[in-house]
C-alpha positions as CSV (number, residue, x, y, z in Angstrom):
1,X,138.5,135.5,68.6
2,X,140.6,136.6,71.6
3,X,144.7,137.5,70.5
4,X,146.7,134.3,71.9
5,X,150.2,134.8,73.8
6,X,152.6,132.9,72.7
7,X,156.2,132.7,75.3
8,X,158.1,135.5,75.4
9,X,155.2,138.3,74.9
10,X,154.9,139.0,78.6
11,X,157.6,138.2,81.3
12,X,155.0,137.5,83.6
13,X,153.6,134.2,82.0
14,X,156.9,132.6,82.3
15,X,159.6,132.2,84.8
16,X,162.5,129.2,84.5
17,X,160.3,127.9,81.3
18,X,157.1,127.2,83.3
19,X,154.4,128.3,81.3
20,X,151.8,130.3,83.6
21,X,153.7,130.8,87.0
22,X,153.9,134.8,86.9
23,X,155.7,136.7,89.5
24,X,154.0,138.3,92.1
25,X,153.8,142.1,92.2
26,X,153.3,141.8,87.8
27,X,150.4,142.6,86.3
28,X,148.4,139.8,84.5
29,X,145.3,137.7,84.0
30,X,144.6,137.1,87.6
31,X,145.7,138.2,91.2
32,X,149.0,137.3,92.0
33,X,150.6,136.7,88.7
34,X,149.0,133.5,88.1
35,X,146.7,133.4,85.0
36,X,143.4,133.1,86.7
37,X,141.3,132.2,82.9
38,X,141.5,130.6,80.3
39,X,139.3,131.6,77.0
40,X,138.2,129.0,75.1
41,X,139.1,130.9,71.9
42,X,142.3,130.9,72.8
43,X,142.5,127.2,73.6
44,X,140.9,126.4,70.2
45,X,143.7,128.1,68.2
46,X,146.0,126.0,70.2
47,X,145.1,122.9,69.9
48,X,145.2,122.5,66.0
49,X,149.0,122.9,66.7
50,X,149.1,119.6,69.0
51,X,151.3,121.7,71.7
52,X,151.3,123.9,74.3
53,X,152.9,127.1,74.1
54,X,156.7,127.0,75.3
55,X,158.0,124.1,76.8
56,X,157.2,123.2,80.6
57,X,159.0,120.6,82.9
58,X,155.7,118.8,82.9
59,X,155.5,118.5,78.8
60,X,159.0,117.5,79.2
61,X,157.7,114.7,81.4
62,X,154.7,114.1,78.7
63,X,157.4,113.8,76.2
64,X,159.5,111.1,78.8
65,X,162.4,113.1,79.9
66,X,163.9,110.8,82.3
67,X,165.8,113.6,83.3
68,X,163.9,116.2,84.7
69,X,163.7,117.5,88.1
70,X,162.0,121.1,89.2
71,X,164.6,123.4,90.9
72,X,163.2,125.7,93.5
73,X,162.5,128.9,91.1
74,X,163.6,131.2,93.8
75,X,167.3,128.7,94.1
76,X,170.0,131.6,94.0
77,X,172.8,130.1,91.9
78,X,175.9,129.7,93.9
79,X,179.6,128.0,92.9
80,X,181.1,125.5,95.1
81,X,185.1,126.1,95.7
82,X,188.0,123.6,95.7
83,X,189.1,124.4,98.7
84,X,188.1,125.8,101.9
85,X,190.0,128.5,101.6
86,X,188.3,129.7,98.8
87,X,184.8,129.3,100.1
88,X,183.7,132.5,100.2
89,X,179.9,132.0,99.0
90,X,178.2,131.3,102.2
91,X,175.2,129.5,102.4
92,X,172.6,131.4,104.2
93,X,169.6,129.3,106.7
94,X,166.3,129.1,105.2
95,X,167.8,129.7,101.2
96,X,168.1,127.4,98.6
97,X,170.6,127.3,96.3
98,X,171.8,125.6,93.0
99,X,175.2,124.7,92.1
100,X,176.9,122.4,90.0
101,X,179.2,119.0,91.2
102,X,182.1,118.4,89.3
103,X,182.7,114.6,88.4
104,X,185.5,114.2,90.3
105,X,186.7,116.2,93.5
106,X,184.9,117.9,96.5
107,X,183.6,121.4,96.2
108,X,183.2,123.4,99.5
109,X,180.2,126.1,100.9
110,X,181.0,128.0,103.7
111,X,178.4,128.2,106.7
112,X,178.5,131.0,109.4
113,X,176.5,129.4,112.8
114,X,176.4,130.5,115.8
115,X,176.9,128.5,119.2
116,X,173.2,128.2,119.9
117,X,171.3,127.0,117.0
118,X,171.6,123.7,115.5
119,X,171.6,123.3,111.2
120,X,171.4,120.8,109.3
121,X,172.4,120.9,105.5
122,X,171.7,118.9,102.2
123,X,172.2,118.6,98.7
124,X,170.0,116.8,96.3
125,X,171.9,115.4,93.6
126,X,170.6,115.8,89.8
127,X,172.5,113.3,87.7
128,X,171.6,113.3,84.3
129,X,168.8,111.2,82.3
130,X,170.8,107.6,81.4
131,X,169.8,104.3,81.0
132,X,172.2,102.7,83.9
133,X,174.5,104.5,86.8
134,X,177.2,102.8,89.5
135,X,174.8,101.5,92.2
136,X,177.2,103.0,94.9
137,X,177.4,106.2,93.3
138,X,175.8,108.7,94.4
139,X,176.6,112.1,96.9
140,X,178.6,112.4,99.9
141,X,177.6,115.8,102.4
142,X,179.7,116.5,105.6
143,X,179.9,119.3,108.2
144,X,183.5,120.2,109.3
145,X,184.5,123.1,111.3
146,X,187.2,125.3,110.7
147,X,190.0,123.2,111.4
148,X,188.8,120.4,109.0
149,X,187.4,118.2,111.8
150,X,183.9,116.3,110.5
151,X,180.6,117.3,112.6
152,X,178.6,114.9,110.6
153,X,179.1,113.1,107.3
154,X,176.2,111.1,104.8
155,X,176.1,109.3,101.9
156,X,172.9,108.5,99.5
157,X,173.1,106.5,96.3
158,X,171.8,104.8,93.9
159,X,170.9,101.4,95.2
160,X,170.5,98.1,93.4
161,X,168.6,99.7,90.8
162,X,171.2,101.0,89.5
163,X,169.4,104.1,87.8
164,X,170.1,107.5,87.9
165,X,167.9,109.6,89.8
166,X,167.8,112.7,92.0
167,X,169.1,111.3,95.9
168,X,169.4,113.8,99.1
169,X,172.0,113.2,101.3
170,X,172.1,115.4,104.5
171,X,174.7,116.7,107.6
172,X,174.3,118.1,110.6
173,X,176.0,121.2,113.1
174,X,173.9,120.0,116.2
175,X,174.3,121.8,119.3
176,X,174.3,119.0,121.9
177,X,175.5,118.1,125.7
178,X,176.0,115.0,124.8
179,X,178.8,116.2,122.2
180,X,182.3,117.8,122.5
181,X,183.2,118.8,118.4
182,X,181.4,121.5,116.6
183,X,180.0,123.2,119.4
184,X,181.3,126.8,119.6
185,X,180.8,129.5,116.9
186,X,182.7,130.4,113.9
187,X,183.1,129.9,110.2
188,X,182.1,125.9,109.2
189,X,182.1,124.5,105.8
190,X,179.5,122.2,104.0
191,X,181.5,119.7,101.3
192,X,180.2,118.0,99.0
193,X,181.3,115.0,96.5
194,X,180.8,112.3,94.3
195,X,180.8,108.8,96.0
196,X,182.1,106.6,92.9
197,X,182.6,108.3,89.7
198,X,184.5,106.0,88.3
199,X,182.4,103.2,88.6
200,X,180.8,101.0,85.6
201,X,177.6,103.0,84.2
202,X,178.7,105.9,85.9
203,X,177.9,109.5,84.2
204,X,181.3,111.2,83.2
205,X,180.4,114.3,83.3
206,X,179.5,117.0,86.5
207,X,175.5,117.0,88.1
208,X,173.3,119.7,88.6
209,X,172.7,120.0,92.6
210,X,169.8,121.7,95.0
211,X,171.1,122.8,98.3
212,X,169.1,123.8,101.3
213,X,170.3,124.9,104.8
214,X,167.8,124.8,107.5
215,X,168.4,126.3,111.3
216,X,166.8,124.8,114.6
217,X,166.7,126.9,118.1
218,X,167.1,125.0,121.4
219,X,164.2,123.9,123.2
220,X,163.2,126.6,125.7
221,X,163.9,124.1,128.7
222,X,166.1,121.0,129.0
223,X,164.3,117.7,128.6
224,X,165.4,113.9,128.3
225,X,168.8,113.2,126.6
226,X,168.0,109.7,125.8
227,X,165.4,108.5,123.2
228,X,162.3,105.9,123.9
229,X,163.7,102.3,123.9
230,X,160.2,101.0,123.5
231,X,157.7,101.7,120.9
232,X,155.0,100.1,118.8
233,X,157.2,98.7,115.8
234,X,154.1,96.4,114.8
235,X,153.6,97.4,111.0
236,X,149.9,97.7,110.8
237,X,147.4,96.3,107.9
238,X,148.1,98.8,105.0
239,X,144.6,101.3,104.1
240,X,142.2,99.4,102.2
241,X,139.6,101.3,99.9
242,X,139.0,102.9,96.6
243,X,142.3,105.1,95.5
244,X,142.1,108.6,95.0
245,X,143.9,110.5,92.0
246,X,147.3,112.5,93.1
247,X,149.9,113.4,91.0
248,X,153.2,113.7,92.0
249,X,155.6,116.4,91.8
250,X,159.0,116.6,89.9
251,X,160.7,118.0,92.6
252,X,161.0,118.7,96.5
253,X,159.6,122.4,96.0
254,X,156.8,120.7,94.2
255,X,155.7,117.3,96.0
256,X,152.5,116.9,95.8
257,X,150.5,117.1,99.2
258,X,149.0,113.6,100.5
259,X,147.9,112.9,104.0
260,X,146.2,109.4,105.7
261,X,144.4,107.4,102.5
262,X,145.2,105.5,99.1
263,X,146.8,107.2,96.4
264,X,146.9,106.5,92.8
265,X,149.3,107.8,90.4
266,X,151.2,106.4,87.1
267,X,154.9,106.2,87.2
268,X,157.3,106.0,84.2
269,X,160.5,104.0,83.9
270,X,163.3,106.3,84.9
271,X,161.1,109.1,86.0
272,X,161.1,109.7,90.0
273,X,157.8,111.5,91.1
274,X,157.7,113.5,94.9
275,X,154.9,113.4,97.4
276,X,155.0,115.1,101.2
277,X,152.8,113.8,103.9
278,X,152.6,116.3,107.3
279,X,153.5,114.6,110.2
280,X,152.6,116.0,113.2
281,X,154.6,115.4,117.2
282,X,153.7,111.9,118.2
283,X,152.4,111.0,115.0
284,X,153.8,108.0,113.6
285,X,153.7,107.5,109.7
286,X,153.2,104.2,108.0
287,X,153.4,103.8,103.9
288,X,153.1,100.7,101.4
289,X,154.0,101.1,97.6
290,X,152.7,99.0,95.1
291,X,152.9,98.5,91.4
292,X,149.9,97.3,89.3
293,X,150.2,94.9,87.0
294,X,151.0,95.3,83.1
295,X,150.2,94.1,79.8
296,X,153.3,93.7,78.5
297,X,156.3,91.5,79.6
298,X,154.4,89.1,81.4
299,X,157.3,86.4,82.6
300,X,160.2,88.6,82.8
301,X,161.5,90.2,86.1
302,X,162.8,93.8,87.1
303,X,164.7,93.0,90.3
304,X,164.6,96.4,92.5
305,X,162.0,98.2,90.0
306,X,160.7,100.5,92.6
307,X,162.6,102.7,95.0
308,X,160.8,104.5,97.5
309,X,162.4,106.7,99.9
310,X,161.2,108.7,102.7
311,X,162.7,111.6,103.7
312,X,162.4,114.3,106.7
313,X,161.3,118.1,106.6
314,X,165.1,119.0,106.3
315,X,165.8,116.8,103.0
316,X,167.9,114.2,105.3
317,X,166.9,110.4,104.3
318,X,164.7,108.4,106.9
319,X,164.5,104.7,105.3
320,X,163.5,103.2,101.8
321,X,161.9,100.4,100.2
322,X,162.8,98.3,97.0
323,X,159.9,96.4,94.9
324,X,160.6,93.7,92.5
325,X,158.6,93.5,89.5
326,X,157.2,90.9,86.9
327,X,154.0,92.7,85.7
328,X,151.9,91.6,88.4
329,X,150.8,93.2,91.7
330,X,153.7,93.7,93.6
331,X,153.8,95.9,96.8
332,X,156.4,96.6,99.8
333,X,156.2,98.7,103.1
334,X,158.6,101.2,104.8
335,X,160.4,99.7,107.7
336,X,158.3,100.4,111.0
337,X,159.3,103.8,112.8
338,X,158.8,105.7,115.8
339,X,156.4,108.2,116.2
340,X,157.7,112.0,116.0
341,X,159.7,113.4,118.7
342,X,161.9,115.6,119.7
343,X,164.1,112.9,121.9
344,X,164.0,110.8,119.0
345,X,167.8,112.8,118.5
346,X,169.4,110.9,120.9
347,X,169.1,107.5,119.5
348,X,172.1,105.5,117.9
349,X,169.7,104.4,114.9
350,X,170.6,107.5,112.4
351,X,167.0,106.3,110.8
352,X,165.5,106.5,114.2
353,X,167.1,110.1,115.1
354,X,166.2,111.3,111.9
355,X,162.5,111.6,113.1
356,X,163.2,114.0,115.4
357,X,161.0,117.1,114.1
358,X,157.4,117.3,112.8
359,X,157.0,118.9,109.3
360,X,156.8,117.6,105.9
361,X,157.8,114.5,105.4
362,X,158.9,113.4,101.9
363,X,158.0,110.2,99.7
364,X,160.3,109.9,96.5
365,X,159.2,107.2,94.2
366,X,161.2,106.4,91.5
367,X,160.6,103.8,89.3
368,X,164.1,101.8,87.5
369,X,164.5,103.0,83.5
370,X,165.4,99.1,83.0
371,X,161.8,98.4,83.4
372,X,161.4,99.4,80.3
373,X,163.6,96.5,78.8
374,X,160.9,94.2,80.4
375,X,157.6,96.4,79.6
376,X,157.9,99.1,77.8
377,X,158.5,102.7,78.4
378,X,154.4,103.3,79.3
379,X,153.4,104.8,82.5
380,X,153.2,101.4,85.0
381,X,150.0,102.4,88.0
382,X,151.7,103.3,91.6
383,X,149.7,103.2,94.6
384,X,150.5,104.8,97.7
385,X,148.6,103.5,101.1
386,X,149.5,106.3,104.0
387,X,148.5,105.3,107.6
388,X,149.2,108.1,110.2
389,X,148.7,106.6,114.3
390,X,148.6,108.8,116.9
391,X,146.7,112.4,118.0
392,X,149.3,115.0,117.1
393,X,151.0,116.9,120.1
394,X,152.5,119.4,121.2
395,X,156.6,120.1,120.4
396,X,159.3,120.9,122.7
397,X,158.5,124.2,122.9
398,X,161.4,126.2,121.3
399,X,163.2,129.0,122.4
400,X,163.0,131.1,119.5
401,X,162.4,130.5,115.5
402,X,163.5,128.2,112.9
403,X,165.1,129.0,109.6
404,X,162.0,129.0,107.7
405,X,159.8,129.8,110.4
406,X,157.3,127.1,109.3
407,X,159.8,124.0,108.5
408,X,158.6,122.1,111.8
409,X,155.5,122.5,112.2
410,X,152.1,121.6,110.3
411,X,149.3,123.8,110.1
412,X,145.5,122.9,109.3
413,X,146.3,123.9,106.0
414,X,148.9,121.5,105.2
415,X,146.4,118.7,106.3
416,X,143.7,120.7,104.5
417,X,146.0,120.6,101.2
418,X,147.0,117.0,102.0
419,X,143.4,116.4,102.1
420,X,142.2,118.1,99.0
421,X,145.6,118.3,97.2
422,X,144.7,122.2,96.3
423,X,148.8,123.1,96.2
424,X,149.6,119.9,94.5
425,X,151.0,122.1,91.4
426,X,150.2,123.6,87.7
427,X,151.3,120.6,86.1
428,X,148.6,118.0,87.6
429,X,146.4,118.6,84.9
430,X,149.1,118.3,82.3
431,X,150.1,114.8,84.2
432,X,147.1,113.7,83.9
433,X,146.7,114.4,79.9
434,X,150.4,112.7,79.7
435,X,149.4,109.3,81.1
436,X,145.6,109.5,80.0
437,X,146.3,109.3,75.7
438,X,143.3,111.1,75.1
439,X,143.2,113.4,71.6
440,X,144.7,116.7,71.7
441,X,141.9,119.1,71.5
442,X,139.8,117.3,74.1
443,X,142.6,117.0,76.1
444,X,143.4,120.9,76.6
445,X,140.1,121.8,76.7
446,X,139.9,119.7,79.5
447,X,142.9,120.3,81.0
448,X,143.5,123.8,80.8
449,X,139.9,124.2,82.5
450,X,141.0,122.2,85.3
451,X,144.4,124.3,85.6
452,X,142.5,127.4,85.3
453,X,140.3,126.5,87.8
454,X,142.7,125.2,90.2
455,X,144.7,129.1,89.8
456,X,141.9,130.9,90.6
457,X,140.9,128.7,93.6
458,X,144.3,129.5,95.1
459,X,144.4,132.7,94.5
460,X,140.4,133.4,96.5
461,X,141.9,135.0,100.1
């Protein structure tokens, strides 16, 4: 019977306590780091024990850790200051960082931009697992330049749910005619803060936060400085047909690719699950959630049960949607928006202006923890109907690269992975053993095959 490795005997099977993610340039089981096999001997020893070896984000989710979000594993731990004066950690373009926010008081980043490019900051939020949270609180980002005058200020929180979840907020140094502030170069700062600490249900104690700083050239020749007063704002019949299986991420670096089609997942209370959907230039996206119905609770009524919010390739929030629920169907749409465009900048609608690049555009579902007063703390089925309108086309033509390179734009193989859902992440299997119940030897029989399978296919050239 082949040995079995338990954590810890070799570096390369674990990295920030996800069991096999290697590191690239290791040596291991399979091409890249990533263990490419499986042995059945060695899943047979391990499933007398009832557990998988180390402890993963996804068994955390298995085990209902309300709390649990995936960091990027290449963040770079950074500390904010208290002042600008003592910003010296600078946040770099196309990095992600992870940093801490106190309870109380604004911590500071310092940016270095140019007089050309335009960035745009934001900082995810990680509040801690809890049962209720303020439902203004939540984070406040702004942009000011080195004479403490704001470029750009938002705010994301919690919302009538009032449960604590991971929420983005986003602000902007955009290089614009239209604009007088902010446009030269020099030293800027990125702040950061809690919104209402204080308030009733509010966590005490600081957050963990994800912060992300993305860069965007000019276009290579001047176009229109105003945005399209007309377009088709009709919300169309949501996708009918048979759902297909997707299971969402625990984090931004690990949504789950979905494209045009019906998605079926299950949801937890308290747990917020992340999706991306590529949406091309002139594409225009379209998405209904829906909660099935439940055995349990029938009668009772979770007023804002389901929060689903759409955010753009830069982390910055579009719109969202709140569902009731009282254990029967219940469904509700995105507002209608445009379709992508560059112009789409220039409008006075923040929601509107914030589809102004293609990319990957972001779904967070998360479904209230007081659901669980109603119906229990079981996984409740999610269903996710994307419509995309419009034949993708060309962009404005910049002059010169992003920070990433690839941040607006979408390639066949995001619509290939949106189609297939081959980079939807390790953890799917284990997702799908969490919700199913089915007995522990079967189950990682099963599922580890499937993992193992799904390594190896993204590791073939």
């Amino acid at each position: 019977m082949g040995a079995v490795r338990r954590p810890g005997d070799d570096e390369g099977w674990r990295v920030r306590g996800r069991w096999g993610r290697g590191r690239a340039g290791r040596s291991g089981p399979s091409a890249g780091g990533r263990v490419g096999a499986v042995t059945l001997a060695s899943v047979m020893v391990l499933a007398p024990a009832g557990v998988l070896p180390g402890r993963t984000a996804v068994a955390d989710e298995a085990a209902g850790d309300a709390g649990a979000y995936a960091f990027a594993e290449d963040a770079r731990s950074v500390d904010g200051a208290v002042s600008t004066a003592d910003a010296v950690e600078r946040l770099e373009p196309g990095r992600t960082y992870r940093s801490t926010l106190p309870a109380s008081g604004t911590v500071y980043y310092r940016l270095e931009l140019d007089g050309v490019t335009s960035t745009y900051a934001s900082a995810t939020a990680v509040p801690p697992a809890g049962r209720t949270a303020s439902v203004i609180d939540g984070v406040k980002v702004a942009v000011q330049d080195g004479e403490g005058r704001s470029c750009d200020v938002d705010t994301a929180s919690f919302g009538t749910a009032g449960s604590p979840h991971p929420v983005a907020a986003w602000a902007m140094r955009e290089i614009s005619p239209s604009k007088s502030l902010c446009q030269e170069s020099g030293t800027y700062y990125l702040s950061v803060e809690r919104v209402d600490p204080d308030g009733e249900g509010s966590s005490p104690g600081p957050w963990e936060m994800e912060l992300t700083t993305v860069s965007e050239p000019p276009p290579a020749r001047a176009g229109a400085t105003s945005a399209p007063k007309e377009w088709n704002s009709a919300p169309p019949q949501p996708l009918t047909g048979q759902p297909e299986r997707r299971f969402g991420g625990s984090g931004f670096t690990r949504a789950a690719p979905v494209g045009q089609g019906v998605w079926r997942d299950d949801i937890r209370p308290g747990r917020t699950l992340f999706y991306k959907v590529p949406v091309d230039w002139g594409q225009q996206l379209h998405v209904t959630a829906e909660l099935g119905g439940s055995s349990t609770g029938k009668g009772r009524y979770t007023a804002a049960a389901l929060d689903l919010d759409l955010y753009n390739p830069v982390r910055g929030r579009v719109v969202d949607v709140g569902v009731g629920y009282d254990g029967v169907r219940k469904a509700g749409s995105l507002a209608p928006l445009p379709q992508v465009a560059y112009v789409n900048r220039h409008a006075a609608v923040r929601q509107v202006g914030a589809m102004r690049f293609a990319g990957s555009y972001y779904l967070v579902a998360h479904l209230s923890a007081a659901v669980a007063d109603a119906f229990g703390d079981g996984p409740v089925p999610l269903t996710l109907r994307v419509r995309l309108s419009g034949a993708p086309q060309d962009g404005p033509g910049y002059a010169g690269e992003s920070v990433p390179s690839d941040v607006f734009t979408v390639t066949e193989g995001d619509r290939e992975a949106a189609a297939e859902g081959e980079d939807a992440g390790d953890d799917a299997a284990f997702r799908a053993l969490a919700v199913g119940g089915i007995g522990t030897g079967t189950a990682l029989l099963a599922g580890l095959g499937v993992w193992a399978l799904a390594a190896r296919r993204r590791t073939v050239p």
